[in-house]
C-alpha distance (Angstrom), angle and dihedral (degrees) to the residues before:
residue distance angle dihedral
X1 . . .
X2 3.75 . .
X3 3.95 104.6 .
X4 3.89 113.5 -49.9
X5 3.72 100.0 -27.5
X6 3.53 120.0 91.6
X7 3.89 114.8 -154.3
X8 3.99 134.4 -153.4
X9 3.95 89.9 -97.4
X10 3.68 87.8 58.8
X11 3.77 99.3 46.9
X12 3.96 82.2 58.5
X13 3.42 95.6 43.5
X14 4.16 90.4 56.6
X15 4.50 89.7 36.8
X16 3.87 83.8 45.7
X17 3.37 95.9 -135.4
X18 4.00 141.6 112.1
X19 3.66 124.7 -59.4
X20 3.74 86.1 -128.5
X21 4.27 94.7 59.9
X22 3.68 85.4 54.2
X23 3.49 96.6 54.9
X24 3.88 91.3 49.3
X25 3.84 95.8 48.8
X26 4.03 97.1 49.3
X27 3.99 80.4 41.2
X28 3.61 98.3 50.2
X29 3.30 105.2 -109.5
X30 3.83 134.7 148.9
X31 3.52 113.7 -95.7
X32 3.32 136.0 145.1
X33 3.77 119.1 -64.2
X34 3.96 96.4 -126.5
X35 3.58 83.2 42.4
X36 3.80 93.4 56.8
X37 3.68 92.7 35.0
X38 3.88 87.1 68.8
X39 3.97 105.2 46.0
X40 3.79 82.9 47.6
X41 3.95 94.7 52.0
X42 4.07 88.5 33.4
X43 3.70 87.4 59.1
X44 3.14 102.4 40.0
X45 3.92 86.8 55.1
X46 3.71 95.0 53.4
X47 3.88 92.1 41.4
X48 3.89 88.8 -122.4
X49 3.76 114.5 167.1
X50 4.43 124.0 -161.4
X51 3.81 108.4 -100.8
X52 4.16 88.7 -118.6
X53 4.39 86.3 -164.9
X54 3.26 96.8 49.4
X55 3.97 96.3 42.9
X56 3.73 89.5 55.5
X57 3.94 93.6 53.0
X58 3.76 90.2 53.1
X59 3.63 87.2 44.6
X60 4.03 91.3 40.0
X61 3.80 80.6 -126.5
X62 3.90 149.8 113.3
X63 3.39 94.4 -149.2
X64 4.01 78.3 -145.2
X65 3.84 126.0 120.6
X66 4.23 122.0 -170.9
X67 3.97 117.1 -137.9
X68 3.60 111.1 -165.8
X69 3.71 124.7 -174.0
X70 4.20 137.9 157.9
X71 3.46 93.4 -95.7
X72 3.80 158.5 -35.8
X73 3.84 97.0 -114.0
X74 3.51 96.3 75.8
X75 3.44 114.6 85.3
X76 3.79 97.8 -149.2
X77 4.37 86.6 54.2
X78 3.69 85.9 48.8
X79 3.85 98.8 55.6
X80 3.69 85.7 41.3
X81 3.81 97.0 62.9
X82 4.22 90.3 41.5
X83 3.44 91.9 60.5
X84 3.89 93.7 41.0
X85 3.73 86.7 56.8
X86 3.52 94.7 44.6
X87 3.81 91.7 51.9
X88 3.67 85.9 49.3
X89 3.95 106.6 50.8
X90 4.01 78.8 48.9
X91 3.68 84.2 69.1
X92 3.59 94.2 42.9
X93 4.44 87.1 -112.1
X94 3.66 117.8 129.4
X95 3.80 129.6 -138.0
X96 3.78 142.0 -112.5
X97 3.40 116.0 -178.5
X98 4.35 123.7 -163.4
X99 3.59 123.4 -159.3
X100 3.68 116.9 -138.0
X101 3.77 118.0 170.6
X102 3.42 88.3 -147.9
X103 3.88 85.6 -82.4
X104 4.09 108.2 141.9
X105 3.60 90.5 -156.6
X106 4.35 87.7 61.0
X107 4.62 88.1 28.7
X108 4.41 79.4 55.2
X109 4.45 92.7 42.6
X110 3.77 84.0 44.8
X111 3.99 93.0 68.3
X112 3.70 93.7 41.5
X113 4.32 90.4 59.7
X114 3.93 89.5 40.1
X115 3.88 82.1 49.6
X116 3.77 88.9 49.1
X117 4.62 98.6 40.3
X118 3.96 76.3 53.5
X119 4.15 95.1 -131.2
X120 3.99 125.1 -169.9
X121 4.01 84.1 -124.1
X122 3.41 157.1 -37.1
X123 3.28 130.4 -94.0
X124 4.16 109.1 -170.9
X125 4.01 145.1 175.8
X126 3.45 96.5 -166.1
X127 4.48 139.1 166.7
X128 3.50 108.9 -156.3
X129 4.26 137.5 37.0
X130 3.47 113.7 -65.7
X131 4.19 122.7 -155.3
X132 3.62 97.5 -139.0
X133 3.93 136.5 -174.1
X134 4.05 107.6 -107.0
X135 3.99 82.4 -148.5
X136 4.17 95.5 53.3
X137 4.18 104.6 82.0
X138 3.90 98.1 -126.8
X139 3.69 119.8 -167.4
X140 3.99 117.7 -171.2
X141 3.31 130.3 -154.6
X142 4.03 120.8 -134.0
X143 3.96 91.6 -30.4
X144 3.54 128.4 95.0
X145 4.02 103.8 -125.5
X146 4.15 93.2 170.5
X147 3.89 148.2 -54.8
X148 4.08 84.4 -71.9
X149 3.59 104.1 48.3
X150 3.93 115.3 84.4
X151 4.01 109.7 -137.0
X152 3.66 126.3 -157.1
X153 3.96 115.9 -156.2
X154 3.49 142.7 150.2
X155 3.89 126.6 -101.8
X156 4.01 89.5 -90.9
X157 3.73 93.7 164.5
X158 3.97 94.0 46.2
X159 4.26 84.4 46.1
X160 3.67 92.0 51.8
X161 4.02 88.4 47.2
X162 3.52 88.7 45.9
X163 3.71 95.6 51.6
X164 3.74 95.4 46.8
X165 4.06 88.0 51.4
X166 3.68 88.5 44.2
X167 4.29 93.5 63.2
X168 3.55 89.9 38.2
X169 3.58 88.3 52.4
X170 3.95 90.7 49.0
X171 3.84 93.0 55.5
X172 3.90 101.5 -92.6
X173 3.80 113.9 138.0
X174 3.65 107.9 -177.3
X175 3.97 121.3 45.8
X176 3.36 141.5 -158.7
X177 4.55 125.2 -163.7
X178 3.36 114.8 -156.7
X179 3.77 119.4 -169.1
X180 4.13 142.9 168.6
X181 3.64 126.9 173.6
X182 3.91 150.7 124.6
X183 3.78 115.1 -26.7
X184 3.68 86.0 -135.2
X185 4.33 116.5 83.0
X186 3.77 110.5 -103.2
X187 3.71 131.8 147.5
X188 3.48 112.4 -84.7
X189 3.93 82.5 69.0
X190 4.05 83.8 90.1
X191 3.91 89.8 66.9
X192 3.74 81.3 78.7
X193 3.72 94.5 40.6
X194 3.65 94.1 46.7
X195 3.87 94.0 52.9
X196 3.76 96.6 45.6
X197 4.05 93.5 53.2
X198 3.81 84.6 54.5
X199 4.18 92.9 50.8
X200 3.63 89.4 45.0
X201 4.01 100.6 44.8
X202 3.86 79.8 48.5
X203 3.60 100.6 51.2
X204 4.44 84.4 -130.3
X205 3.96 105.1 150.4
X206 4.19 109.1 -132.9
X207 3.47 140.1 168.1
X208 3.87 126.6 -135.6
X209 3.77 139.7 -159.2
X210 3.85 126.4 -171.0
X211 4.08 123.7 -167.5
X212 3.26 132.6 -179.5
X213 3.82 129.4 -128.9
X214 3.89 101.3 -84.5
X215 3.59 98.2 27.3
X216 4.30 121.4 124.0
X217 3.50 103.0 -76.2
X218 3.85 77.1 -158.0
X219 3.77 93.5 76.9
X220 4.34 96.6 69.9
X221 3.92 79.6 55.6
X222 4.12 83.9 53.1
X223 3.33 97.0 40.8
X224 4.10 94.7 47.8
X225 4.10 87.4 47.0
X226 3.80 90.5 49.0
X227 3.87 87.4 57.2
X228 3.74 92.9 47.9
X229 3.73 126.6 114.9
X230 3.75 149.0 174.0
X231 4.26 74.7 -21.9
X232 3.76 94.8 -52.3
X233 4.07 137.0 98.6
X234 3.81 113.4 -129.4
X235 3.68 85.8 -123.3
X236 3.94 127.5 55.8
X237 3.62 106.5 -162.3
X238 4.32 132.6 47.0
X239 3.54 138.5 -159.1
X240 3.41 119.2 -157.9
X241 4.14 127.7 -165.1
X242 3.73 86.8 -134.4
X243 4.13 145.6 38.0
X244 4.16 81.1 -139.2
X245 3.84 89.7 51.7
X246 3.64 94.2 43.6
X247 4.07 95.5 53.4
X248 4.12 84.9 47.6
X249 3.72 88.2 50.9
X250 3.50 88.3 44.4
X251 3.77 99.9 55.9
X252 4.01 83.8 48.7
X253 3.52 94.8 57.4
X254 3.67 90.9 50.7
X255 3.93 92.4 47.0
X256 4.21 82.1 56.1
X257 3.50 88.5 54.9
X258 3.63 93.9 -108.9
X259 3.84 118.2 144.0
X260 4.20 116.3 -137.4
X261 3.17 121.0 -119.4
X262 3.96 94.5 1.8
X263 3.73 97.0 63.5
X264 4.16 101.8 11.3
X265 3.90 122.4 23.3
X266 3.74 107.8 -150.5
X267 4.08 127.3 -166.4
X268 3.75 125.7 -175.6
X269 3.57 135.0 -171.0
X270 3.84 131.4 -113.7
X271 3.77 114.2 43.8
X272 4.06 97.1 -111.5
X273 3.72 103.6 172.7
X274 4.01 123.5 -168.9
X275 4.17 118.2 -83.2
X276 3.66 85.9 -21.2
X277 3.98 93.9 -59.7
X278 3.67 129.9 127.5
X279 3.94 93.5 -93.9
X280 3.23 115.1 109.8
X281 3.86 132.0 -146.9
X282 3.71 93.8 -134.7
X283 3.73 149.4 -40.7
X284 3.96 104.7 -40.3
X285 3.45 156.5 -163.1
X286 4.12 98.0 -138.2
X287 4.06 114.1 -139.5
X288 4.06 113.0 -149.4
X289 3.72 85.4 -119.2
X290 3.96 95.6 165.0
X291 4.54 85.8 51.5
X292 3.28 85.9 39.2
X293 4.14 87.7 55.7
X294 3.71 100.1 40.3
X295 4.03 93.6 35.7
X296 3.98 84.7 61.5
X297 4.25 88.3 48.2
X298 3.52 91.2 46.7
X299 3.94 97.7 56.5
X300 3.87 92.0 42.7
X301 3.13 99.2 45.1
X302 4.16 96.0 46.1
X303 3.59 117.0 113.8
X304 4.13 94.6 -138.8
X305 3.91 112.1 54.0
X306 3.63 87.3 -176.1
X307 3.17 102.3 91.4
X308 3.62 105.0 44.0
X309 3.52 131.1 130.9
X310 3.53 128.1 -121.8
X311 3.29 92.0 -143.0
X312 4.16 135.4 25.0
X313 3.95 105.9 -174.5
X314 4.01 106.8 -169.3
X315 3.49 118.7 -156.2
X316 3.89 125.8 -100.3
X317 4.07 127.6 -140.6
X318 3.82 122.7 -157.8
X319 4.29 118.1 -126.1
X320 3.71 126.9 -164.5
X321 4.06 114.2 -135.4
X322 3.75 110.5 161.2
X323 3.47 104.4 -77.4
X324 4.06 91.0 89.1
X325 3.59 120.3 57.5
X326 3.91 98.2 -124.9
C-alpha cells in the first residue's frame, strides 16, 4: 500500500483474486458469493473505503438523490425522510435533504442548489409550482406536479370513505369533516371527497369546514361552539384531514367540556405515533409511509421511465387509539 490509503489493487491482492472481481463487487455487480465474501472481508481488513466521486464519474452519476419536504417538526415529514433514506442506502445512494417551510420562494431556491450538487433526482413533498428541469427524474409526493412527474400517494379518497364508514359503524349518526391544507389542489383533497360520498350514499346529515394553511386556527374552535347546545354538538362523531388537526380538535373539545370518545368520536389521518413508538395520538387512518418511501426510490431510481405511472395510489388501513369507542 502506498502510505495510509489502501487501493482496489490491494484489496485483491489480500482477497486473492482478480482486479476485475473487485471492481464488480464495490460496483455492484454479480459475482460469486465466496467471491464477494472475500473483497468484503479483504476490505474490511485493510480499512479500504469506495471512492463515492470517482464511482459516479464512471457511472456518469452522483449516486445522490434530494428529498425535500415542509419541515422536520412534523412527525409524519420526519418518518417520511427516514424511510426515504433507508430505501436509499439500500441502494447504495446517499441523501440530501432541503428544508422548505412550505415557502415557494425557498421549494423554487431548492431546485436551483440540487441543480448546482448535480443529483440523479429529486425526490419532493412540496405546496406550490415548481419550474423543474425535464432532464432531472422528479418524483412527488401526494401532489400533482404535471402529466410527467410520477406521484406516489395514499388512497385519500378510500381513507376518507373508510373513516366516515368507520363512525357510522361505531354508532355515530351525525358527522362533522374537518380539514386544512395547501391552497394549491393536491391529492389528499379526496379525503374530503371520499367521506362526503359515504354521508351522502348513506343519507347521514354532516357539517363541513375547510381552511386553508394560514387561516385562524381560532375559527374550528368557532365553528364547534356555534354548533354547541344544552352542552352537546349536533353531531357525535369527526373526521379530521389530519392526526395534527385531530389532537387540536381534540384539546378543543375538551376545553368545551366535551368528553372524547364518550360524547364525540374523532378519527384522523396519517398514523403519527408518539417519539417514534407504537402509541398513537388517536384513532387513525394509517398512511403506508415506509411504501410510500421506497415506492418513490423505486421510480427514480428505475432505469426505463417509460413505463411509469402517473400515479401509484398505496393502500390505507384504519387503527383504533382512544379517540373511538371500539
Amino acid at each position: 500500500m502506498k502510505g495510509n490509503m489502501p487501493t482496489m489493487k490491494d484489496v485483491a491482492l489480500e482477497a486473492g483474486v482478480a482486479l476485475g472481481t473487485v471492481s464488480k463487487v464495490f460496483n455492484g455487480l454479480p459475482v460469486g458469493d465466496s467471491y464477494r465474501i472475500k473483497v468484503e472481508e479483504a476490505a474490511k481488513r485493510l480499512g479500504y473505503q469506495v471512492n463515492q466521486y470517482a464511482r459516479g464519474l464512471r457511472a456518469g452519476k452522483t449516486f445522490t438523490v434530494a428529498l425535500i419536504v415542509p419541515g422536520l417538526d412534523h412527525p409524519f415529514f420526519a418518518v417520511l425522510a427516514q424511510h426515504v433514506c433507508a430505501a436509499l442506502a439500500q441502494r447504495d445512494h446517499r441523501m440530501l435533504l432541503y428544508v422548505t417551510a412550505s415557502r415557494p420562494d425557498i421549494e423554487q431556491s431548492c431546485i436551483s442548489m440540487v441543480r448546482q450538487n448535480k443529483v440523479d433526482g429529486i425526490i419532493g413533498l412540496t405546496y406550490n409550482p415548481l419550474e423543474l428541469d425535464e432532464d432531472l427524474p422528479f418524483v412527488s409526493i401526494d401532489r400533482r406536479l404535471g402529466a410527467d412527474i410520477p406521484c406516489v400517494a395514499a388512497d385519500n379518497f378510500g381513507g376518507g370513505r373508510m373513516a366516515a364508514e368507520k363512525l357510522l359503524e361505531l354508532g355515530c349518526t351525525r358527522l362533522a369533516f374537518l380539514h386544512t391544507g395547501s391552497t394549491n389542489p393536491n391529492e389528499t383533497d379526496q379525503r374530503g371527497d371520499g367521506f362526503e360520498s359515504v354521508c351522502r350514499a348513506r343519507g347521514v346529515p354532516y357539517d363541513v369546514l375547510r381552511l386553508k394553511d394560514g387561516d385562524d386556527g381560532e375559527l374550528f374552535r368557532e365553528f364547534l361552539r356555534s354548533h354547541l347546545s344544552g352542552g352537546k354538538l349536533d353531531f357525535d362523531g369527526i373526521f379530521c384531514s389530519t392526526d395534527l388537526l385531530a389532537w387540536q380538535v381534540r384539546n378543543m373539545l375538551e376545553g368545551l367540556g366535551l368528553r372524547v370518545p364518550e360524547d364525540v368520536q374523532l378519527i384522523g389521518f396519517d398514523g403519527i405515533r408518539r417519539f417514534g413508538g407504537q402509541e398513537l395520538y388517536g384513532s387513525t387512518i394509517v398512511q403506508p409511509v415506509q411504501r410510500m418511501a421506497e415506492t418513490a426510490v423505486d421510480i427514480l431510481l428505475t432505469k426505463d421511465r417509460s413505463a411509469v405511472p402517473a400515479l401509484v395510489c398505496l393502500p390505507v388501513s384504519y387503527a383504533p387509539g382512544g379517540t373511538t369507542r371500539e
